[in-house]
C-alpha positions as CSV (number, residue, x, y, z in Angstrom):
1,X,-17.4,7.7,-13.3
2,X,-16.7,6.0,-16.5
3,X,-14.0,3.2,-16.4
4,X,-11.0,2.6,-19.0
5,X,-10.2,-0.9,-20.2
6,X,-6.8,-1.2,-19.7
7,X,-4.5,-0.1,-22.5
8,X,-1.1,0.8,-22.6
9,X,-1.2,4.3,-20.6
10,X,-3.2,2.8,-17.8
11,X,-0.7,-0.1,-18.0
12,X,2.0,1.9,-17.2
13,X,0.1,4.1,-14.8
14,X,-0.6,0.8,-12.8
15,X,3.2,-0.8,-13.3
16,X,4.2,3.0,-11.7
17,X,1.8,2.8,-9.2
18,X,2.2,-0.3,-7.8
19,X,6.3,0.5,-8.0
20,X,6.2,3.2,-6.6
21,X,3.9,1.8,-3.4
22,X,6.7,-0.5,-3.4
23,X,8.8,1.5,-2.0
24,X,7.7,2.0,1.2
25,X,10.3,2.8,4.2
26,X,13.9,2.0,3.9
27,X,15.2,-1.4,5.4
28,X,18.2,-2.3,7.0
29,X,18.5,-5.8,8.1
30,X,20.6,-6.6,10.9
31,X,19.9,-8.5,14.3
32,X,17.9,-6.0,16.5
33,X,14.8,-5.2,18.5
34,X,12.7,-3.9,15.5
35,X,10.0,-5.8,12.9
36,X,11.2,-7.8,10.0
37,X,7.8,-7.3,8.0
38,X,6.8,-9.4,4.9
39,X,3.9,-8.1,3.2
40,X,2.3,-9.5,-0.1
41,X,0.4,-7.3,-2.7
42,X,-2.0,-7.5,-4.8
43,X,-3.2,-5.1,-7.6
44,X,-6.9,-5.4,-9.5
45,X,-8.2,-3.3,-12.1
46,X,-11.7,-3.5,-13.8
47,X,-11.1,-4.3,-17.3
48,X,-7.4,-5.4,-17.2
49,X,-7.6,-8.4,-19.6
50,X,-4.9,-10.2,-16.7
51,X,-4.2,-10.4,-12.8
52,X,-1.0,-8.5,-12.1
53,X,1.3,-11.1,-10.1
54,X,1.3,-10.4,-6.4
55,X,4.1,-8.2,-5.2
56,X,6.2,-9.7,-2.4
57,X,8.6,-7.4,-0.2
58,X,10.0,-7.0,3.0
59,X,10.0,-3.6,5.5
60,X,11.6,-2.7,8.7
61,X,9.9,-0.9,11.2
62,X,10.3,0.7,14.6
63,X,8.6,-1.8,17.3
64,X,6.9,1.9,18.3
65,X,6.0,2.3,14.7
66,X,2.5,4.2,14.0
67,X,-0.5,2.3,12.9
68,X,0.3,4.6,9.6
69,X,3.5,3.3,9.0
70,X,1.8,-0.3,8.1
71,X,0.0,1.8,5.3
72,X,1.6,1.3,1.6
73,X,2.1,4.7,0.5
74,X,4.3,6.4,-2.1
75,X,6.2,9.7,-1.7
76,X,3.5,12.3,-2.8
77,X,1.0,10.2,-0.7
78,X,-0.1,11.4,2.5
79,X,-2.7,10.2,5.1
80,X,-5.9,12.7,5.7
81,X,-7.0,10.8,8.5
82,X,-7.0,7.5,10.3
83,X,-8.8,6.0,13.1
84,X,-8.7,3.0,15.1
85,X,-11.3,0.6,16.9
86,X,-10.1,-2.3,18.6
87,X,-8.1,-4.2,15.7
88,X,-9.6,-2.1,12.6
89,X,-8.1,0.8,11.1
90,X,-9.7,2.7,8.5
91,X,-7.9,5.7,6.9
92,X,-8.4,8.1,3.8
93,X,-5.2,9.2,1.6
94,X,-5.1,11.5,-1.1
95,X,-1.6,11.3,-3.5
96,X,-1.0,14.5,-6.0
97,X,0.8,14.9,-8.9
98,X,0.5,13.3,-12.2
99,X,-1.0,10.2,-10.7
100,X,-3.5,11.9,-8.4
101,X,-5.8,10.1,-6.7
102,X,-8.0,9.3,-3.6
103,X,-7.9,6.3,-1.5
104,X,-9.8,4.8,1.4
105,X,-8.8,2.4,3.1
106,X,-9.3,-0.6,5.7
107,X,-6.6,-2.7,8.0
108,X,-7.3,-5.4,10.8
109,X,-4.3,-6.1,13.2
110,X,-3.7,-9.9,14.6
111,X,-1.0,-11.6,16.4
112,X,2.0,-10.7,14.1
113,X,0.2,-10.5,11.2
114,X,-2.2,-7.7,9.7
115,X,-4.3,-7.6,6.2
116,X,-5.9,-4.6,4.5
117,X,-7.7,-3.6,1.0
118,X,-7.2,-0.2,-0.1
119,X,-9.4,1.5,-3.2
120,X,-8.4,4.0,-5.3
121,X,-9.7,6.6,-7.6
122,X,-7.7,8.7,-10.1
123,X,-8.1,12.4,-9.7
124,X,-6.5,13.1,-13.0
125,X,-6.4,11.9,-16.4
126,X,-8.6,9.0,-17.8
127,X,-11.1,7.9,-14.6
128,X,-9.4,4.6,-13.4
129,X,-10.2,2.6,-10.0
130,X,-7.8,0.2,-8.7
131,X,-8.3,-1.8,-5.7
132,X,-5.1,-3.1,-3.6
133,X,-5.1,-5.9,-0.8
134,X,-2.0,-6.4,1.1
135,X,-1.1,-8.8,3.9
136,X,1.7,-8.6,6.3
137,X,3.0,-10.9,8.8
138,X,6.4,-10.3,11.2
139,X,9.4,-12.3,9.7
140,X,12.3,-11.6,12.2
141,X,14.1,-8.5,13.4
142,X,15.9,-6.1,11.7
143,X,18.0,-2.6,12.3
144,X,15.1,0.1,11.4
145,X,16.6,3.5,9.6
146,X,16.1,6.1,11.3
């Protein structure tokens, strides 16, 4: 697979992507029973001449959320499979549409806290990998949407 240096398409292709992972579940803060989650992103790109800044925001989730709802994904994303050992999850995601791509990923669970990396591969277009780590830790409660 050949890798891009970064110009101005992929630029924008990685601006959309990480927005769009962004926005993850809904959030509605309020005091309740459900997880207040903080999670911090980070984007890298081989050949992008400059780190993106980390992405910081904040998700509410259902104290019985999935394991798959921790998973930063984007509306035309969706989980192929996912399995869990212990505090490990490991999934694979494929995403469609103009920004197609495949992703594999990895998650370890502590005490109110969980970290990840995810690696993706562009299906479409100019070949581009990307590789995202994220960390999460619980912040308070919250109302989650339902």
């Amino acid at each position: 697979m050949r890798i891009m240096s970064m110009d101005r398409r992929n630029a924008s292709i990685a601006g959309a992507t990480v927005a769009a992972l962004l926005a993850t579940a809904g959030t509605a803060f309020a005091q309740a029973k459900d997880d207040l989650w903080e999670v911090t992103m980070k984007m890298e790109m081989p050949g992008m001449p400059m780190a993106m800044a980390p992405q910081v925001h904040r998700v509410c989730l259902a104290k019985n959320h999935k394991d798959e709802d921790l998973i930063p994904t984007r509306g035309n994303c969706r989980v192929l499979d996912s399995k869990r050992a212990g505090n490990r999850l490991t999934y694979t995601m494929a995403c469609t549409g103009e920004q197609a791509m495949t992703v594999s990923g990895d998650m370890t669970y502590g005490t109110d806290t969980y970290e990840g990396r995810m690696r993706m591969k562009t299906t479409s277009g100019d070949a581009m990998e990307m590789t995202q780590t994220f960390a999460g830790k619980r912040v308070g409660d919250c109302v989650a949407a339902k």
